[in-house]
VONU-876263 format. One record per residue: x, y, z negated of N, C-alpha, C in turn; residue in three letters. Coordinates in steps of 0.2 Angstrom, whole numbers, plus 5000, padded with zeros to 4 digits. Last residue first. Example, Ala and Ser with C-alpha at 12.3 -4.5 7.8 and 13.67 -1.06 7.14 Angstrom:
<sites>
506449894965506849954964506450004961SER/506649724961506249784961506649844961ALA/
</sites>
This chain:
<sites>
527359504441527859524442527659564450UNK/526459554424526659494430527059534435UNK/527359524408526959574413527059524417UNK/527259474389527559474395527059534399UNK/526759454377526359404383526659444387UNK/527859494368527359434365527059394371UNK/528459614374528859534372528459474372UNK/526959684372527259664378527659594381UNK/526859684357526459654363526659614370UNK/528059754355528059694351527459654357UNK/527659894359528359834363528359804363UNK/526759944354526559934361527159864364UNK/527359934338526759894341526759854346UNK/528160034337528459974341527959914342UNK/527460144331527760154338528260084339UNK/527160064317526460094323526860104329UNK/528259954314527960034312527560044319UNK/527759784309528159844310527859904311UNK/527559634303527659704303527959764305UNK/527259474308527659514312527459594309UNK/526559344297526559404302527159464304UNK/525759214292526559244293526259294299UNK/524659254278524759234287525059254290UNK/524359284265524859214267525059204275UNK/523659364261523359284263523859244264UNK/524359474263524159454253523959414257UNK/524359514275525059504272524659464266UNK/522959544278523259484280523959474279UNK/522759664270522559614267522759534270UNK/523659754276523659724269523559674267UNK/522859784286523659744289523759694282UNK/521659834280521859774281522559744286UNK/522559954270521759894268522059834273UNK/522960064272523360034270522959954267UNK/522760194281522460174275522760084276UNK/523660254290523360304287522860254282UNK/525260184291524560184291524260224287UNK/526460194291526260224298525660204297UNK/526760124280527060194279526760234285UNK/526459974281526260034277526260114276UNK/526359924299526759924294526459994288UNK/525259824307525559904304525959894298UNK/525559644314525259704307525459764308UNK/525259524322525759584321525359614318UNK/525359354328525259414321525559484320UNK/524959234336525759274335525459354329UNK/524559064337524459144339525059194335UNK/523758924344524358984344524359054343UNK/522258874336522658914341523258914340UNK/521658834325521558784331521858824338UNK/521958904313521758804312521958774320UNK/522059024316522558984315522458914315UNK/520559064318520859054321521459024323UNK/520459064301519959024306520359004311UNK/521359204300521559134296520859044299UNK/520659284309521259264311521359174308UNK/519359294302519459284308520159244307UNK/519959324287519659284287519659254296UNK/520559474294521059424288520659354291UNK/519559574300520259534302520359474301UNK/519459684288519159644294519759614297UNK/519559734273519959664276519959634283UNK/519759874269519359834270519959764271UNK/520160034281520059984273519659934275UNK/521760034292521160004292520760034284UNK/522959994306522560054300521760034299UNK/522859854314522959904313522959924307UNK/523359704319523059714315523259784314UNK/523359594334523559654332523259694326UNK/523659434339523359474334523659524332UNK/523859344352524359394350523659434346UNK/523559174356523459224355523559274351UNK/523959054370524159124365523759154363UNK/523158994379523758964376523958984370UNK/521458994380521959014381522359004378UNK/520158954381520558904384521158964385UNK/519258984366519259004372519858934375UNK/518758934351518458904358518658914364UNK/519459044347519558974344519258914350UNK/518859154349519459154353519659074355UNK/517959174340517959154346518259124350UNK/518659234329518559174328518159134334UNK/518959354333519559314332519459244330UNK/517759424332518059424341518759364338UNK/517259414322516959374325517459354332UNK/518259504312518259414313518159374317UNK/517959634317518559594321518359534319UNK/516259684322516759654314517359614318UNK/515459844326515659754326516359754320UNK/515159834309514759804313514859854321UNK/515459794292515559844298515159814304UNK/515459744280515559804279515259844285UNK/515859614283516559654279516259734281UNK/514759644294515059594290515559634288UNK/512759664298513759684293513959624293UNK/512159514305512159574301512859594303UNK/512059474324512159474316512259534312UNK/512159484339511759554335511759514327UNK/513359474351512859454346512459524343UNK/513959494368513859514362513259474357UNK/515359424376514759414374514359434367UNK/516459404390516159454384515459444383UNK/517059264397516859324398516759344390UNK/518159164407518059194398518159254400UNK/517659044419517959114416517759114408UNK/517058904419517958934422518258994421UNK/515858924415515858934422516758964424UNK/516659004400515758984404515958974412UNK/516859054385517159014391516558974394UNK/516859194376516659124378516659114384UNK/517059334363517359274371517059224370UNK/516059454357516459384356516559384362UNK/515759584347516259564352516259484350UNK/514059624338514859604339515059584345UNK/513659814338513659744342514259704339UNK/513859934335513159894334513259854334UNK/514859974349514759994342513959954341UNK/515859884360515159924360515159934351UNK/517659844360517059824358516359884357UNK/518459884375518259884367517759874366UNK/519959794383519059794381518959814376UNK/520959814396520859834389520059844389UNK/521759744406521059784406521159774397UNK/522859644411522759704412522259764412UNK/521559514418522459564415522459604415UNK/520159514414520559514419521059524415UNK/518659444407519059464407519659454412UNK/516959484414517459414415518159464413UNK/515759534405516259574407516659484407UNK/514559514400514659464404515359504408UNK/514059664392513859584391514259564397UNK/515559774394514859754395514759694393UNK/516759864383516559794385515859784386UNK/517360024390517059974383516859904389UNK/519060004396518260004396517959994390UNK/520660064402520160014395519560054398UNK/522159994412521460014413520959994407UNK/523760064409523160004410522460024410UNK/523960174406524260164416523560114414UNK/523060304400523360244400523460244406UNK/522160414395522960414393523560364396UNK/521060384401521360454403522060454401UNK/520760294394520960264399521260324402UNK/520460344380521260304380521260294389UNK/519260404384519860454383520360434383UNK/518560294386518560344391519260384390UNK/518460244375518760214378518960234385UNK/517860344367518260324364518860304370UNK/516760344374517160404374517760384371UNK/516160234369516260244375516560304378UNK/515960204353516560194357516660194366UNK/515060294350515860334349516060294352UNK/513960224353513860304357514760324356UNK/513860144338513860144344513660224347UNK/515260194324514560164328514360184336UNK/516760114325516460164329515660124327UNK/518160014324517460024319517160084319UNK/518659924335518759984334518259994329UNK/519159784343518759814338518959864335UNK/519959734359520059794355519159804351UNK/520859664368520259644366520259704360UNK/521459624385521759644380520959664376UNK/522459494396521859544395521859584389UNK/524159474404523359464396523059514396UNK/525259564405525059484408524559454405UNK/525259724414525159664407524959594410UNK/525359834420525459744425525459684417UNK/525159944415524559914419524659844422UNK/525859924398525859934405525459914411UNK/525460034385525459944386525559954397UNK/525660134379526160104381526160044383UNK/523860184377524460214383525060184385UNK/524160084365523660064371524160104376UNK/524760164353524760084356524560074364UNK/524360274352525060274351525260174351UNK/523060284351523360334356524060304355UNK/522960214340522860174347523060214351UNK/522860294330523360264330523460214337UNK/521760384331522260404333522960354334UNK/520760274329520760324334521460364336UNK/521260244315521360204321521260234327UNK/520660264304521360294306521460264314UNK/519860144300520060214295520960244299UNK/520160004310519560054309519960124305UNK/520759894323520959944320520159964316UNK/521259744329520659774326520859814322UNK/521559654346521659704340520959734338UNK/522359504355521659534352521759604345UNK/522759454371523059504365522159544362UNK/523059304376522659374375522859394371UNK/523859184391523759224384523159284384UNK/524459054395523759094396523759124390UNK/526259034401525559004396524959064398UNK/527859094395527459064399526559044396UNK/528659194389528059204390527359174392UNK/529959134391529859144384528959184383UNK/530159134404529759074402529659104396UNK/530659284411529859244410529659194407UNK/531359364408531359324403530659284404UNK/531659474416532059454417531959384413UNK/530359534411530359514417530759474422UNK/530659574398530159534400530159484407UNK/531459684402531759624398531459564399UNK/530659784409531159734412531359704409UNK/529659804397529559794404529859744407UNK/530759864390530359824385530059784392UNK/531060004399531559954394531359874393UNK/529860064396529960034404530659994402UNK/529760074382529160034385529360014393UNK/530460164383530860114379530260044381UNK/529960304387530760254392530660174387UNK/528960324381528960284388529560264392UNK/529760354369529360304368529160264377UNK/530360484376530660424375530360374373UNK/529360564380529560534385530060484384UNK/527660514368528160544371528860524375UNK/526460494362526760464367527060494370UNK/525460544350526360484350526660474355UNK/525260684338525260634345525860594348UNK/525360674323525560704327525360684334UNK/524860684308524660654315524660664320UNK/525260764299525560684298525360644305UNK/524560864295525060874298525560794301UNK/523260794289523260824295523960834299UNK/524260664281523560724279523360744288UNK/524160494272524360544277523760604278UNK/524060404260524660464261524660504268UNK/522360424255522660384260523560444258UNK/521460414246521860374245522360364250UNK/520360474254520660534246521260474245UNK/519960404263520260464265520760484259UNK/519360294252519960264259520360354261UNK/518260374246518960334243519360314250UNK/517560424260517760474253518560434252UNK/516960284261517560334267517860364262UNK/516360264249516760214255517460254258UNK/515560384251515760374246516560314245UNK/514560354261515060424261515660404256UNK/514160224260514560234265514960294263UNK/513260264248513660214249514160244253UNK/512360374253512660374248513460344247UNK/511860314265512260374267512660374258UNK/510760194267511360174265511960234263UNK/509260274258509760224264510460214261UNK/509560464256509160394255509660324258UNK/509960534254509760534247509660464246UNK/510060624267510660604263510660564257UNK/508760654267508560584270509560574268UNK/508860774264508360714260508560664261UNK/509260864272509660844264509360814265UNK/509060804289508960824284509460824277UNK/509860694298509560784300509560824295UNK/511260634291510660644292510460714295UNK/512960634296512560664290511960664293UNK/514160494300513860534303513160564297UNK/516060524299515360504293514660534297UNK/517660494298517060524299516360484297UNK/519360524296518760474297518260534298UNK/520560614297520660544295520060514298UNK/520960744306520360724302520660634302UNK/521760784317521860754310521660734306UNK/521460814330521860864325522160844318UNK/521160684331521560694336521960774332UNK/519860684326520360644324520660664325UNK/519060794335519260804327519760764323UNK/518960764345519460774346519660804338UNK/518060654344518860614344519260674342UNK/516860724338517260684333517860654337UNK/516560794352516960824347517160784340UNK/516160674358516960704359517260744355UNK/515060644351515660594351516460624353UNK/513960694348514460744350514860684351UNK/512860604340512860634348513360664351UNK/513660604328513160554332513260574338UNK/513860714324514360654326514260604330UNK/513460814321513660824327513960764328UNK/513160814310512360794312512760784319UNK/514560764299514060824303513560794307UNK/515960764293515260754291514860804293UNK/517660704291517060754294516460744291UNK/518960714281518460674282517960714286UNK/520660754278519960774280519560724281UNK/521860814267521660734268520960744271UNK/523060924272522660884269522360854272UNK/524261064272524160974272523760964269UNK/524761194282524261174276524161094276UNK/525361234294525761174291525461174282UNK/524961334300524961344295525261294291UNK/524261244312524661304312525261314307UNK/523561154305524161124307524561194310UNK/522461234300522861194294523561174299UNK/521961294313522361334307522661294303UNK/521561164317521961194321522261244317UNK/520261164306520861094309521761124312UNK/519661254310520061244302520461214304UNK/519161234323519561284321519961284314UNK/518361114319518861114322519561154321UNK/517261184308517761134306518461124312UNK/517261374312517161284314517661254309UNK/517061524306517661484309517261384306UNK/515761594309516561634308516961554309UNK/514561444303514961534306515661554306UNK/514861284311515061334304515061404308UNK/514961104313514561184316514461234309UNK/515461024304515961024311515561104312UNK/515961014285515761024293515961024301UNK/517260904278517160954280516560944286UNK/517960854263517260834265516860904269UNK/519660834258519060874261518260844263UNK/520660774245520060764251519460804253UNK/521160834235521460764237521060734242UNK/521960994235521460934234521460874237UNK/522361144227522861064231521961034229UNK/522261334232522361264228522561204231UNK/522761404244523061414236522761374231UNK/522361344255523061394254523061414248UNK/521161314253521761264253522261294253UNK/520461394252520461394245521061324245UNK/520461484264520761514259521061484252UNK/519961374273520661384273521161444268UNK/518461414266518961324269519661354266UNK/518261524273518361524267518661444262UNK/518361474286518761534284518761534276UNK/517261374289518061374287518561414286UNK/516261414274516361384283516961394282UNK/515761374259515161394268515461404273UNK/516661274249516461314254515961354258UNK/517161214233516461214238516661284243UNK/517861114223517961164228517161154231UNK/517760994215518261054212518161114218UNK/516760864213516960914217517060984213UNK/517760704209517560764206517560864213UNK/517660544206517860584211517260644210UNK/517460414199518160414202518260504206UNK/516060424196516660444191517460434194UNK/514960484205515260444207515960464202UNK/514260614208513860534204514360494204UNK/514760694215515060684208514660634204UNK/514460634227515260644225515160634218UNK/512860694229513260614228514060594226UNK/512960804225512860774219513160714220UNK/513760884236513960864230513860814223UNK/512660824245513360804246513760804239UNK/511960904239511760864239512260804240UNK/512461034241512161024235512160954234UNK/512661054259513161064251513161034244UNK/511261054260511661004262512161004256UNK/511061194255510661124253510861064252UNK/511861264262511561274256511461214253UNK/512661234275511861224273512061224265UNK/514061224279513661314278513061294278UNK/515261144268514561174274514261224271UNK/516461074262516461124266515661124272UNK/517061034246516561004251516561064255UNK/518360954239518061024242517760964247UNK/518760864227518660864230518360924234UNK/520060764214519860834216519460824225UNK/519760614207519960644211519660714212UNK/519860594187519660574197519860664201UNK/521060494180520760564182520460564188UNK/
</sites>
């Protein structure tokens, strides 16, 4: 049976077109149509659908504002954004994840140009990973709360009473995408500014998102995150995300291991692509390396890491199914074979820590 889906803009035309692509597509039927969020939140208070395909610039009531009445009103559903605002507005796509929206999608100036290129595909990509996910808006709560940061100052001391179980040069590498803006809120802020390991983060942002992106975890964090410049020499305790466009590598030059971006195709779809950042690694001069695999679709990751096992130490942690908003690539590196560590998204930050310790 395919999928029930409301679309929600106030272009006439966009609407139309959106929908055609939706409904070209036999896994997925648009049941709902709106012109802005007040008439949104009327038809999700009395019918059920298995994915929104919402505006962000709407009269009488925003996509935002929807957001904020659907969690008022404890209305459950599964949102994807789509607006000309994504591109440029960066902060109003975090703060749309951060209400709940699962993904996003940036929508051409024009209907037309939705017709063309790759927009079909990609919408359509997301589409299924959002409409398949178990988590809706109410499901997203913010994670960092004062017992989460006792258990982190906990997790700290143990470390510290335990330093050889640590010893050696380590990095901690993560690739989150379909869900992962939020779910890093509830990683990164608990990692500690005295981290013993630099910290490498693919995020699957196009470029312009992930510098707000990194901006806003550093506002939440003791540790310090940046996006990643060309020639950034990695430090302890710095969190680097990957620029969007670009791949993230390490390379070891002149006694340091800096950041180095390439310009290759997609890969698994995305671009930057966690592989390249974990098949670098493989050349670096560090003892450990702690793989963090998030919420994700897709496989990014899998193929990297299983490269990097040939010729590294490394320690593997996955998200566990139930705290993921799409259940792709933690998945896909369980189904390879690559013994890994899962657990639920609020013991990620601790597992890290145990894994490469603090300095003292």
């Amino acid at each position: 049976m395919a999928k029930k889906i409301l679309v929600v803009d106030d272009s006439a035309l966009m609407r139309r077109v959106i929908c055609d692509i939706i409904n070209s597509d036999e896994r997925f039927q648009v049941t709902g149509r709106a012109v802005d969020g007040l008439q949104a939140f009327d038809l999700l208070s009395r019918h059920s659908y298995d994915a929104v395909v919402l505006d962000v610039n709407m009269p009488r009531m925003t996509g935002l504002e929807l957001l904020k009445e659907l969690r008022k009103y404890r209305i459950p559903a599964r949102v994807m954004m789509a607006s000309t605002d994504t591109r440029e507005g960066a902060k109003t796509t975090l703060d749309a994840l951060e209400l709940g929206a699962l993904d996003f999608i940036h929508k051409p100036d024009n209907a037309a140009q939705c017709r063309e290129g790759s927009f079909p595909d990609h919408l359509l990509r997301i589409l299924d990973a959002v409409s398949g996910s178990s988590v809706s808006v109410l499901e997203t709560e913010p994670a960092k709360s004062r017992e989460s940061a006792q258990t982190t100052s906990k997790v700290v001391e143990l470390v510290k009473k335990s330093p050889s179980r640590t010893a050696g040069s380590k990095v901690v590498a993560i690739a989150s995408s379909t869900g992962g803006p939020k779910a890093l809120q509830s990683v990164i802020p608990k990692l500690p500014a005295q981290l013993d390991a630099p910290v490498l983060l693919v995020q699957h942002m196009p470029k312009g998102f992930t510098a707000s992106l990194a901006e806003r975890l550093n506002e939440l964090s003791e540790i310090t995150v940046k996006e990643a410049a060309e020639g950034d020499e990695l430090q302890k305790g710095v969190v680097y995300v990957s620029t969007g466009g670009m791949h993230m590598n390490v390379v070891y030059t002149g006694g340091r291991h800096v950041v180095h971006y390439t310009d290759e195709p997609h890969r698994e779809g995305v671009k930057p692509c966690a592989n390249y950042m974990y098949e670098s690694l493989s050349e670096s001069r560090y003892d450990k390396v702690v793989c963090v695999v998030l919420t994700g679709m897709g496989a990014d990751g899998t193929e990297g890491i299983k490269n990097l096992e040939s010729s590294k130490k490394i320690h593997v942690i996955t998200q566990d199914q139930a705290s993921c908003v799409v259940y792709g690539m933690p998945r896909s590196v369980v189904n390879a074979g690559i013994p890994a560590q899962v657990v639920p998204l609020e013991q990620i930050a601790q597992e890290v820590i145990l894994g490469v310790g603090v300095r003292s």
